[in-house]
mmCIF file as gemmi writes it, N, C-alpha and C atoms, coordinates in Angstrom:
data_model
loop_
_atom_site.group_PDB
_atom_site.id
_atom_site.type_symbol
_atom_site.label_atom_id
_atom_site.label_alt_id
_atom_site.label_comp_id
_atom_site.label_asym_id
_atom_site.label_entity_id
_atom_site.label_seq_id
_atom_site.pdbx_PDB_ins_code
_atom_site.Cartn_x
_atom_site.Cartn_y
_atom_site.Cartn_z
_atom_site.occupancy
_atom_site.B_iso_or_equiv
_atom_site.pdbx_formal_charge
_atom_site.auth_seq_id
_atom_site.auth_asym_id
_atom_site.pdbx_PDB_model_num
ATOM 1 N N . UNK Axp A 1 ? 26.674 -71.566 10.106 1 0 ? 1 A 1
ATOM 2 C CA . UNK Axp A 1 ? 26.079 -72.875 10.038 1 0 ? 1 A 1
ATOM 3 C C . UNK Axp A 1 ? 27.179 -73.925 10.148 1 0 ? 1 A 1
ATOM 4 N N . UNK Axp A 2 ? 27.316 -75.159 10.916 1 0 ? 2 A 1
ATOM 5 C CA . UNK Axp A 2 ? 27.998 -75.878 11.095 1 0 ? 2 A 1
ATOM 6 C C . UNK Axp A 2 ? 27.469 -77.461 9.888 1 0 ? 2 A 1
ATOM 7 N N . UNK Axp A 3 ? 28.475 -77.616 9.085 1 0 ? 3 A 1
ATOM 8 C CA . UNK Axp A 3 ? 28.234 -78.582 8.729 1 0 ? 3 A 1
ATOM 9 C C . UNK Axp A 3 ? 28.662 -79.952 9.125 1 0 ? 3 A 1
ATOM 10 N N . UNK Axp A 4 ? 28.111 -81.055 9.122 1 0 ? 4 A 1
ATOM 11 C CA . UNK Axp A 4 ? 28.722 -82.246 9.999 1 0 ? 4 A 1
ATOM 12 C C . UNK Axp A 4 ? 28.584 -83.256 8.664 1 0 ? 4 A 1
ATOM 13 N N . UNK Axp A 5 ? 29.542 -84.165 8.805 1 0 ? 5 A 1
ATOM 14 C CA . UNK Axp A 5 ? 29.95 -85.732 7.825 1 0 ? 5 A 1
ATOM 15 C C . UNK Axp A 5 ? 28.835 -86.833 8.67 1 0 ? 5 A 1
ATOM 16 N N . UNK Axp A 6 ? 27.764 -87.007 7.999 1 0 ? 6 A 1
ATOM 17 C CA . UNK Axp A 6 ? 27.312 -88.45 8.843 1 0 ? 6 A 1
ATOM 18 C C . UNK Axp A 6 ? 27.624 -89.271 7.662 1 0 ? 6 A 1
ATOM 19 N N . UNK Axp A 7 ? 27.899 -90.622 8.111 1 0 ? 7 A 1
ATOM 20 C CA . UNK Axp A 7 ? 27.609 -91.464 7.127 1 0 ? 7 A 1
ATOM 21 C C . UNK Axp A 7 ? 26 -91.743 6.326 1 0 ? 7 A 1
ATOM 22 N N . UNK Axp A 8 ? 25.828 -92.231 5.281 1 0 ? 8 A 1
ATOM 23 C CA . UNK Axp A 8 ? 24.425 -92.153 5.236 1 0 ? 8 A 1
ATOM 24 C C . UNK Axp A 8 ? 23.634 -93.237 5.953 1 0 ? 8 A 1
ATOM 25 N N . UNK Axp A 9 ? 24.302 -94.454 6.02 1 0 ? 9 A 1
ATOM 26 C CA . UNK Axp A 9 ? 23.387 -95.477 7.188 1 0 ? 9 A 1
ATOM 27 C C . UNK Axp A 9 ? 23.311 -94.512 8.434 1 0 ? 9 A 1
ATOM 28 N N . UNK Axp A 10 ? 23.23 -93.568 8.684 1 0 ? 10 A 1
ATOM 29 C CA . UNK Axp A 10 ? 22.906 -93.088 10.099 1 0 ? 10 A 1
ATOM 30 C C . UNK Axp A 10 ? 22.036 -92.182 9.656 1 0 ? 10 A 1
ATOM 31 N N . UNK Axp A 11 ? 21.69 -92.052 8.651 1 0 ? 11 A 1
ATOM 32 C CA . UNK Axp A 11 ? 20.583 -90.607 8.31 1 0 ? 11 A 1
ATOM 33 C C . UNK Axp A 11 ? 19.516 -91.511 7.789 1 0 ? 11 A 1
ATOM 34 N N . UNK Axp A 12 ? 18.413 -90.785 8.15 1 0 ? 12 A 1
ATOM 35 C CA . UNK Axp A 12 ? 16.512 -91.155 7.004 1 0 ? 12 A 1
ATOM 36 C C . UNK Axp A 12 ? 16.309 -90.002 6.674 1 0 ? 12 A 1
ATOM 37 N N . UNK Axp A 13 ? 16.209 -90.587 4.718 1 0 ? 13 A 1
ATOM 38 C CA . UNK Axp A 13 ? 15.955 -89.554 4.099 1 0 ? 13 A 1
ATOM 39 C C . UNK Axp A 13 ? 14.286 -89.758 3.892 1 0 ? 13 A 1
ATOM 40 N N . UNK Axp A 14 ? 13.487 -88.778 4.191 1 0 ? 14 A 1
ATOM 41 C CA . UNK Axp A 14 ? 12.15 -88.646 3.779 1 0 ? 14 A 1
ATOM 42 C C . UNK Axp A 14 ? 11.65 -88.038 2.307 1 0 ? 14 A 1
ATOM 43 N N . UNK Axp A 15 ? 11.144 -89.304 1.638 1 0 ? 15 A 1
ATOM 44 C CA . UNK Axp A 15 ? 10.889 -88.241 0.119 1 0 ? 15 A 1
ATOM 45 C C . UNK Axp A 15 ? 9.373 -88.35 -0.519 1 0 ? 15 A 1
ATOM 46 N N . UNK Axp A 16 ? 9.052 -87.886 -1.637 1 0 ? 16 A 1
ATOM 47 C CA . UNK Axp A 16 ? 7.489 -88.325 -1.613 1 0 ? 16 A 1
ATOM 48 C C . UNK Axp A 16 ? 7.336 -88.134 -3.654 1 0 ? 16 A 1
ATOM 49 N N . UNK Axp A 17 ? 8.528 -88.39 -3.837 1 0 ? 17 A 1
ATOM 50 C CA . UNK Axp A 17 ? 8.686 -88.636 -5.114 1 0 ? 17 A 1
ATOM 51 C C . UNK Axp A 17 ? 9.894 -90.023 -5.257 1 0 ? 17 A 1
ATOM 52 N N . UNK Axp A 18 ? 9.287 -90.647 -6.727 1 0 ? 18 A 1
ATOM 53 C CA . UNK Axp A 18 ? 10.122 -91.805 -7.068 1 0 ? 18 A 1
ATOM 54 C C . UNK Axp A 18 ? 11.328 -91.785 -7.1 1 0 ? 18 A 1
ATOM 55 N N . UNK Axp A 19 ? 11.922 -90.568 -8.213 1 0 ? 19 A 1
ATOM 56 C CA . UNK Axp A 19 ? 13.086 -89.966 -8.369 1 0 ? 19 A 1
ATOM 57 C C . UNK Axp A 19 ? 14.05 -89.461 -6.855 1 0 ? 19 A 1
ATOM 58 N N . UNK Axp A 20 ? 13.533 -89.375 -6.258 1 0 ? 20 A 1
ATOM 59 C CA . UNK Axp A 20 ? 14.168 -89.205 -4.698 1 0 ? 20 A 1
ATOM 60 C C . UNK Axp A 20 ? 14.731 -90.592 -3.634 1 0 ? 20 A 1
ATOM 61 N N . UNK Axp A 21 ? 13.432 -91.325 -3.775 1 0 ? 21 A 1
ATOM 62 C CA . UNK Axp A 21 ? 13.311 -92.435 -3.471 1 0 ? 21 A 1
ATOM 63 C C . UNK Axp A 21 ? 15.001 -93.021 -4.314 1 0 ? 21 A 1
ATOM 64 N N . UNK Axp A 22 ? 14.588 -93.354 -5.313 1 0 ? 22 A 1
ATOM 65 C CA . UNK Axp A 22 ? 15.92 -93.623 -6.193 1 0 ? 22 A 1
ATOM 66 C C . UNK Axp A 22 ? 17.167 -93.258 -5.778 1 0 ? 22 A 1
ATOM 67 N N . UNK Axp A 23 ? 17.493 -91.591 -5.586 1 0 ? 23 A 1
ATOM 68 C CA . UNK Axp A 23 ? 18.192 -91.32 -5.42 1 0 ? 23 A 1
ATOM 69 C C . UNK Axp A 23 ? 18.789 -91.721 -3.808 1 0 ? 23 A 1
ATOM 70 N N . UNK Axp A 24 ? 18.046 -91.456 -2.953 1 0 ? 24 A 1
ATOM 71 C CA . UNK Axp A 24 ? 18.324 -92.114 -1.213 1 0 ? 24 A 1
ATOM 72 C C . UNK Axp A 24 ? 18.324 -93.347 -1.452 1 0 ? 24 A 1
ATOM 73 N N . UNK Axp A 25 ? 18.113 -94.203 -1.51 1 0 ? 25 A 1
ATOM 74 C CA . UNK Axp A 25 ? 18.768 -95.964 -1.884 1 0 ? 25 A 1
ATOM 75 C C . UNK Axp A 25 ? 20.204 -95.9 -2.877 1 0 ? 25 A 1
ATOM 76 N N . UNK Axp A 26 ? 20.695 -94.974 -3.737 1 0 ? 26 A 1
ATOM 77 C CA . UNK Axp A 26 ? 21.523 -94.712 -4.361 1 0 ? 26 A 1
ATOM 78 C C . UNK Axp A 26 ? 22.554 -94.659 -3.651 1 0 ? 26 A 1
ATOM 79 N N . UNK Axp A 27 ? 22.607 -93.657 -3.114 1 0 ? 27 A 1
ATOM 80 C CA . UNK Axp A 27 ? 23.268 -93.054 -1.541 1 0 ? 27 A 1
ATOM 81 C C . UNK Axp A 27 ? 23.996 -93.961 -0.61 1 0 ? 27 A 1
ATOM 82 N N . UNK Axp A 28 ? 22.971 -94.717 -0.537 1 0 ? 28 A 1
ATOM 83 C CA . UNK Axp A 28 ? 23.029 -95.583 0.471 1 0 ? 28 A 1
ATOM 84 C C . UNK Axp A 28 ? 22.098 -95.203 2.063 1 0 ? 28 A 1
ATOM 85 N N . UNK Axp A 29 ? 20.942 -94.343 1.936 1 0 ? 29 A 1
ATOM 86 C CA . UNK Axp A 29 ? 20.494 -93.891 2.693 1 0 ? 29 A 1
ATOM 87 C C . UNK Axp A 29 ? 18.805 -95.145 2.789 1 0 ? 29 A 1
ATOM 88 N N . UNK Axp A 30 ? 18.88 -94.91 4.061 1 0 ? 30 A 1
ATOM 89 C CA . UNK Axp A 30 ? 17.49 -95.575 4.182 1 0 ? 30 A 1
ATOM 90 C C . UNK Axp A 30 ? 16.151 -94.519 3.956 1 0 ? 30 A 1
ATOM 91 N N . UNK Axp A 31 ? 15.139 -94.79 3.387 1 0 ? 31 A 1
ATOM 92 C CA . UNK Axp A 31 ? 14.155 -93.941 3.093 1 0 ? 31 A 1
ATOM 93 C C . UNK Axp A 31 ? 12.681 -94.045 3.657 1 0 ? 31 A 1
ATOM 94 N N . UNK Axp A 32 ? 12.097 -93.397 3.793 1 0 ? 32 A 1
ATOM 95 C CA . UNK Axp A 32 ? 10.761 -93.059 3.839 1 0 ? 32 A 1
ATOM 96 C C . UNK Axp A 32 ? 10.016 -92.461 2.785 1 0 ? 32 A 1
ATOM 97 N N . UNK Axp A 33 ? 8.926 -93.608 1.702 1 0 ? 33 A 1
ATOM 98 C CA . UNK Axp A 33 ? 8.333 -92.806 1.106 1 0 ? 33 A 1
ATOM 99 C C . UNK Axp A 33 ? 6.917 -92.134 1.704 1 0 ? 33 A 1
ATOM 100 N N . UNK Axp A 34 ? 6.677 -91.059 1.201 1 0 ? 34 A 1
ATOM 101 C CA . UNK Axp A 34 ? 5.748 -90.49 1.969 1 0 ? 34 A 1
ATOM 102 C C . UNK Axp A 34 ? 3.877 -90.576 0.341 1 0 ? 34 A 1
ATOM 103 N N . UNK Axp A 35 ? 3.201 -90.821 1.104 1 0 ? 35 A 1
ATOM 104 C CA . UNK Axp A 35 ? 2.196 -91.528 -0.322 1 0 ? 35 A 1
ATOM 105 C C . UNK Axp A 35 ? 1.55 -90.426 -0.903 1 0 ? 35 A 1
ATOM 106 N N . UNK Axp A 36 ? 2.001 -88.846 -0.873 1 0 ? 36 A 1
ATOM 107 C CA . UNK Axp A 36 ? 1.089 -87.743 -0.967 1 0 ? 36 A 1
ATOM 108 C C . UNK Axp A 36 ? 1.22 -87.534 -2.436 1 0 ? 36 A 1
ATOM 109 N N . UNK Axp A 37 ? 2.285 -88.284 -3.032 1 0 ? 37 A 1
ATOM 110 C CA . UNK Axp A 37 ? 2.761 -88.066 -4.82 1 0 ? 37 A 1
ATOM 111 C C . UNK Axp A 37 ? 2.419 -89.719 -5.421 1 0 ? 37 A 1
ATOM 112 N N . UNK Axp A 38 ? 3.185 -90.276 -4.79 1 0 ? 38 A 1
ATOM 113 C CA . UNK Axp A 38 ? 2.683 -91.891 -5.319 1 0 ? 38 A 1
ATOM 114 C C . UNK Axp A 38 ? 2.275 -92.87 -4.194 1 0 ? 38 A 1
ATOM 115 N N . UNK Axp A 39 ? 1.817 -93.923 -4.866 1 0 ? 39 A 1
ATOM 116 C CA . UNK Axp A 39 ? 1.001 -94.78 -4.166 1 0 ? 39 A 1
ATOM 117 C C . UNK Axp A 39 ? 1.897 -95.546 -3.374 1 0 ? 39 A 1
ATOM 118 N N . UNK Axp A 40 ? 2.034 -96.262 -2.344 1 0 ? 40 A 1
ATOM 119 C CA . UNK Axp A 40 ? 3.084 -96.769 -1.087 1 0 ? 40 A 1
ATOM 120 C C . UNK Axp A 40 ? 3.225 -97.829 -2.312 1 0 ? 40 A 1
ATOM 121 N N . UNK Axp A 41 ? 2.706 -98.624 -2.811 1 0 ? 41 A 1
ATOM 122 C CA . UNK Axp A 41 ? 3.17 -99.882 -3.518 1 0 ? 41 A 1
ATOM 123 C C . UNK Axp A 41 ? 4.397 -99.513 -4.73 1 0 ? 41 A 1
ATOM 124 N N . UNK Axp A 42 ? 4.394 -97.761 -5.145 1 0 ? 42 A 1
ATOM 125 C CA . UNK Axp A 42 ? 5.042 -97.639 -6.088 1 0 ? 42 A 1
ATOM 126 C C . UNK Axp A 42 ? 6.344 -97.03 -5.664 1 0 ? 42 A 1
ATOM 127 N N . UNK Axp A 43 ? 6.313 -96.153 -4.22 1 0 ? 43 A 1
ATOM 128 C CA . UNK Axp A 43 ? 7.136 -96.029 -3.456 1 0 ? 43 A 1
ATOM 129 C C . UNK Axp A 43 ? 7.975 -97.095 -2.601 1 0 ? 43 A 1
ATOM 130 N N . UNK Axp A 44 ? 7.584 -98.161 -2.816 1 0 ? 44 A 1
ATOM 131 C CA . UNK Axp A 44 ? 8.138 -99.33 -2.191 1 0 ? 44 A 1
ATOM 132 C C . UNK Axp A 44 ? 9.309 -100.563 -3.715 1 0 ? 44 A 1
ATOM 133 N N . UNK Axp A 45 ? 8.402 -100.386 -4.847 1 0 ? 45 A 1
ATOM 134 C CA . UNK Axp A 45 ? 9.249 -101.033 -5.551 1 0 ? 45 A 1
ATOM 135 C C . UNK Axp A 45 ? 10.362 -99.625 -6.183 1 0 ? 45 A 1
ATOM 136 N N . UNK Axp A 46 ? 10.21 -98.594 -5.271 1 0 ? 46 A 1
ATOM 137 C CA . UNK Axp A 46 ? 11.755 -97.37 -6.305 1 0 ? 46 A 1
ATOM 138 C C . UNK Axp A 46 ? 12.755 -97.886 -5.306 1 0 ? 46 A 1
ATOM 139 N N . UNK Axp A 47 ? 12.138 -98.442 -3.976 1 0 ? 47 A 1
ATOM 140 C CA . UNK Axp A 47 ? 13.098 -98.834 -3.294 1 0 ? 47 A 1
ATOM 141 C C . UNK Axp A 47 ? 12.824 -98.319 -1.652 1 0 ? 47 A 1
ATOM 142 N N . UNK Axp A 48 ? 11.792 -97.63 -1.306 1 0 ? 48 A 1
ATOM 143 C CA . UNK Axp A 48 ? 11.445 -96.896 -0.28 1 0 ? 48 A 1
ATOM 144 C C . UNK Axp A 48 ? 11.653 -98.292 0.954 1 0 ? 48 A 1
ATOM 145 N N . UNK Axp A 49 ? 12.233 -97.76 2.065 1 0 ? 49 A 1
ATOM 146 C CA . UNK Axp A 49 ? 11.955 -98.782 3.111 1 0 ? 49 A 1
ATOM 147 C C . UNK Axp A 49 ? 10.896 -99.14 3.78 1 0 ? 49 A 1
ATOM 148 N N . UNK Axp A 50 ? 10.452 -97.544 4.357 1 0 ? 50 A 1
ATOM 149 C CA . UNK Axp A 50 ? 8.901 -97.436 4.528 1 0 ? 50 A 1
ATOM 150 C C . UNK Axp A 50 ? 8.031 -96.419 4.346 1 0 ? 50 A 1
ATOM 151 N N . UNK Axp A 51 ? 7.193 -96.915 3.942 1 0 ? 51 A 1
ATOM 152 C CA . UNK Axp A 51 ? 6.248 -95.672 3.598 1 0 ? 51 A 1
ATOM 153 C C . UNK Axp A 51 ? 4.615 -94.994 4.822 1 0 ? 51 A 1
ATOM 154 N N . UNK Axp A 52 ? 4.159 -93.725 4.541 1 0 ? 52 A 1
ATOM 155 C CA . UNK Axp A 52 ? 3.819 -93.575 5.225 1 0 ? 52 A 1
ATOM 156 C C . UNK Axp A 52 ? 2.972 -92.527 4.612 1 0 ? 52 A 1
ATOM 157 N N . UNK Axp A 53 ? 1.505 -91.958 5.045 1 0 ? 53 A 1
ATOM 158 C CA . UNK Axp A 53 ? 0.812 -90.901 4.641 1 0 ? 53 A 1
ATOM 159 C C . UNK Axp A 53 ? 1.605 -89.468 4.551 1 0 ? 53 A 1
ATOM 160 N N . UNK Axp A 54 ? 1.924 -89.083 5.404 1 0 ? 54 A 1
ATOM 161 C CA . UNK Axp A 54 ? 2.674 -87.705 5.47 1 0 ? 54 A 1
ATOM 162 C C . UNK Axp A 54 ? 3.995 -87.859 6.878 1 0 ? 54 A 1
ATOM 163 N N . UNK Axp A 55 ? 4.752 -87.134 7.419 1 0 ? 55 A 1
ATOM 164 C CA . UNK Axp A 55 ? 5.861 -87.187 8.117 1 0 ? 55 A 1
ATOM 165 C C . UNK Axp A 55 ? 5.074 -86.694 9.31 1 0 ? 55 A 1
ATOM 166 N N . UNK Axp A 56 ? 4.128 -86.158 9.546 1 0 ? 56 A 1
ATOM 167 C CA . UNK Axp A 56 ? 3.573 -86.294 10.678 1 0 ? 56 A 1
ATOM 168 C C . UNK Axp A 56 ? 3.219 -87.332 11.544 1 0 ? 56 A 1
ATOM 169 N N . UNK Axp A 57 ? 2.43 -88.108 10.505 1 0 ? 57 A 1
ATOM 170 C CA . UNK Axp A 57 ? 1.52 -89.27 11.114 1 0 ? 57 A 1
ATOM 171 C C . UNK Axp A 57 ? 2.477 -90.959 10.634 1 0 ? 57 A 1
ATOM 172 N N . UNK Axp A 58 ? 3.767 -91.069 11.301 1 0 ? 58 A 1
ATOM 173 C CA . UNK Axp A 58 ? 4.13 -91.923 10.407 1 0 ? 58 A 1
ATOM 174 C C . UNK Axp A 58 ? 3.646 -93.706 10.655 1 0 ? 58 A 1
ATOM 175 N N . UNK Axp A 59 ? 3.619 -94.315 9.322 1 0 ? 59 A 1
ATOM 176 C CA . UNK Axp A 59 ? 2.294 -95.319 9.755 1 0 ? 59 A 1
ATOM 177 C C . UNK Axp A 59 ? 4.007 -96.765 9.76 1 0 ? 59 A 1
ATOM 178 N N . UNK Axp A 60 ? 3.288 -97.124 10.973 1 0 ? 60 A 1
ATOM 179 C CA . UNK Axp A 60 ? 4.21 -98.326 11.668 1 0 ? 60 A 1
ATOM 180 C C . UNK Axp A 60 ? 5.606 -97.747 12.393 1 0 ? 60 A 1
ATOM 181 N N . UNK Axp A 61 ? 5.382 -96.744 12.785 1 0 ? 61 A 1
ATOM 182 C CA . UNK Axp A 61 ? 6.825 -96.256 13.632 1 0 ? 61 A 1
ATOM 183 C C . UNK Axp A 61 ? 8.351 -96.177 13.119 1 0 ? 61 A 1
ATOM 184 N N . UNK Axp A 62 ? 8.043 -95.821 11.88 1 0 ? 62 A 1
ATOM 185 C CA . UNK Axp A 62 ? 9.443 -96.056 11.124 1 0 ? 62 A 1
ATOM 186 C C . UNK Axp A 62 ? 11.041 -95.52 11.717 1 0 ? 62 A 1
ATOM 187 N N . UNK Axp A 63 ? 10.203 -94.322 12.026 1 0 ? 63 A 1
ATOM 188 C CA . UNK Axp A 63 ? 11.157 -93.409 12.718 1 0 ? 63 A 1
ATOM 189 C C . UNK Axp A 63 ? 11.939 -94.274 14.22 1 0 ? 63 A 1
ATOM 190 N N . UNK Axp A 64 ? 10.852 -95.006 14.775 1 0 ? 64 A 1
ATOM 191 C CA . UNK Axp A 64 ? 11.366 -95.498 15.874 1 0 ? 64 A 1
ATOM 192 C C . UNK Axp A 64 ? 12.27 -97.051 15.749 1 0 ? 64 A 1
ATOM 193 N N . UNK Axp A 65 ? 11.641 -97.514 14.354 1 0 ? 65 A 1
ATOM 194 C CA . UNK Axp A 65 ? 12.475 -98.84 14.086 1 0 ? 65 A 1
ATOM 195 C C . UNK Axp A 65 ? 13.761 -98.169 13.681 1 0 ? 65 A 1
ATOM 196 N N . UNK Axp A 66 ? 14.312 -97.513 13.071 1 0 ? 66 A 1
ATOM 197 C CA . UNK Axp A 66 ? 15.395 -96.625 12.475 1 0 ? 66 A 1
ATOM 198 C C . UNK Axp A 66 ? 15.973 -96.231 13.499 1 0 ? 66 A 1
ATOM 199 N N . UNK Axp A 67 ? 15.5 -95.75 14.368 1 0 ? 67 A 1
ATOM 200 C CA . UNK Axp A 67 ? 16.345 -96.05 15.124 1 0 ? 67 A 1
ATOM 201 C C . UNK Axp A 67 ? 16.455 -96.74 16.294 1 0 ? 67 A 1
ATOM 202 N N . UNK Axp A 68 ? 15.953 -97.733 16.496 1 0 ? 68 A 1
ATOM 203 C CA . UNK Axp A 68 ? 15.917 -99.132 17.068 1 0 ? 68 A 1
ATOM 204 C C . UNK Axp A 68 ? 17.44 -99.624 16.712 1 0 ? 68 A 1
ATOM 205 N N . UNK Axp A 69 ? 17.031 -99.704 15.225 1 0 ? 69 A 1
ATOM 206 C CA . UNK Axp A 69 ? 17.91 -100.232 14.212 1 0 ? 69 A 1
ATOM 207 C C . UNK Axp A 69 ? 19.327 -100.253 14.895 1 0 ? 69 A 1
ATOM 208 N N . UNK Axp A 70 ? 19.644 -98.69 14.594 1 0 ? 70 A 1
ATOM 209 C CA . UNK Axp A 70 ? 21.188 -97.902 14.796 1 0 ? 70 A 1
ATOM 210 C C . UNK Axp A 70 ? 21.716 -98.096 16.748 1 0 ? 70 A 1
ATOM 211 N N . UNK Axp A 71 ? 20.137 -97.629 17.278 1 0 ? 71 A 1
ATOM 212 C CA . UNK Axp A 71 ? 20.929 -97.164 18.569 1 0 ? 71 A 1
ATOM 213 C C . UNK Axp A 71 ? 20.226 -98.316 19.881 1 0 ? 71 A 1
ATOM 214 N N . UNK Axp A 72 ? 19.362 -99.696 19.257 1 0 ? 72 A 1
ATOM 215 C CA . UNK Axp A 72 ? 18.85 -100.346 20.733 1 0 ? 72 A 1
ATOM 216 C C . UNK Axp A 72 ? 17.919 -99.388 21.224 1 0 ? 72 A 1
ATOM 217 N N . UNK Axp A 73 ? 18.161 -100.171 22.73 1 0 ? 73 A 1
ATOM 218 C CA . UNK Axp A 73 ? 16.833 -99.728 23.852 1 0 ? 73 A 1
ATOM 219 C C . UNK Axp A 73 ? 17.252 -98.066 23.914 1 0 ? 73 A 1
ATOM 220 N N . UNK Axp A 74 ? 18.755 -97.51 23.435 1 0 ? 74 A 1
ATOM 221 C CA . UNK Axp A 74 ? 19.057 -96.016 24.252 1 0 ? 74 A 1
ATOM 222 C C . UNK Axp A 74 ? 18.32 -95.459 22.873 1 0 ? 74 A 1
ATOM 223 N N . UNK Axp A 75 ? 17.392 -96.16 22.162 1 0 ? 75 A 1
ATOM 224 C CA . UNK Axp A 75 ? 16.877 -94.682 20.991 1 0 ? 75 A 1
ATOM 225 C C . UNK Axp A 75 ? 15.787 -94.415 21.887 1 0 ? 75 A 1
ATOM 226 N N . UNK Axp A 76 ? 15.144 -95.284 22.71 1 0 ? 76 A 1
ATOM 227 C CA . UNK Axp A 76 ? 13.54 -94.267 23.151 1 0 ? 76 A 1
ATOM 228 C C . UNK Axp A 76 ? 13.97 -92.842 24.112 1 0 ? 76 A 1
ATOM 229 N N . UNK Axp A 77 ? 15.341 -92.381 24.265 1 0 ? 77 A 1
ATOM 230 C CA . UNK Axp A 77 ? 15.788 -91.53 24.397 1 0 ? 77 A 1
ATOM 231 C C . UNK Axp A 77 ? 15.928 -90.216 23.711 1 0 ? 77 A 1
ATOM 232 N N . UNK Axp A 78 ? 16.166 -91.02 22.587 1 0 ? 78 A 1
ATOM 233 C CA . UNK Axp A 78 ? 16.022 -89.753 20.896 1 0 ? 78 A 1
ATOM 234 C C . UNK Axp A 78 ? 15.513 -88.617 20.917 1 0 ? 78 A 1
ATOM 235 N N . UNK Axp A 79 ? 15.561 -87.639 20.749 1 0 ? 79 A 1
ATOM 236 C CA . UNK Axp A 79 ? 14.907 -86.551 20.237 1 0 ? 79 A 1
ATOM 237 C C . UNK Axp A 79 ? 14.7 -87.047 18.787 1 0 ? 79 A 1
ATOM 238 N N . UNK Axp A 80 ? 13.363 -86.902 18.666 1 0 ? 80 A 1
ATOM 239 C CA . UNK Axp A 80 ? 12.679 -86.658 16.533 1 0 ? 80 A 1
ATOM 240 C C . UNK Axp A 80 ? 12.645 -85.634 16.33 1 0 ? 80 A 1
ATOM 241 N N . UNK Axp A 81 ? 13.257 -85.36 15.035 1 0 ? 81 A 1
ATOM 242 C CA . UNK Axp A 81 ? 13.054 -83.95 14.836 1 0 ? 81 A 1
ATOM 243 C C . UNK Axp A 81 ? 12.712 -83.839 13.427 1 0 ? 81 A 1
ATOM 244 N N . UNK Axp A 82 ? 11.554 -83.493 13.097 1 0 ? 82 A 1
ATOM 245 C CA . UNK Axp A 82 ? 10.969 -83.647 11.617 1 0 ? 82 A 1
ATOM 246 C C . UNK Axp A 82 ? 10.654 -82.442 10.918 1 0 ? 82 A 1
């Protein structure tokens, strides 16, 4: 297994607990709460950036603003890999 150094502004951490949430804003990681444990309003004040029903269906394109964010017009290039 190859391990790699990203910084954490280049990673989304997906979590679906508060305590996680917490911990990825800790980090310094941007997050996704996911609403299958708590409610998006409670996932949003632990600190969640955005929230979403499950990592399938993600609600407002988070994945694609994230990386909008990092990489411009070359993210609709991206591979997602969830």
């Amino acid at each position: 297994m190859v391990h790699r150094r990203l910084p954490a502004a280049d990673c989304l951490v997906v979590e679906d607990a508060v305590s996680g949430v917490k911990a990825a804003q800790a980090g310094g990681f941007r997050c996704v709460g996911l609403t299958s444990t708590f409610a998006a309003a409670t996932l949003r004040q632990a600190g969640a950036d955005w929230t979403a029903p499950d990592k399938r269906h993600p609600a407002g394109g988070f994945y694609h603003q994230f990386l909008a964010q990092k990489y411009g017009a070359a993210s609709r290039r991206l591979p997602i890999i969830a």
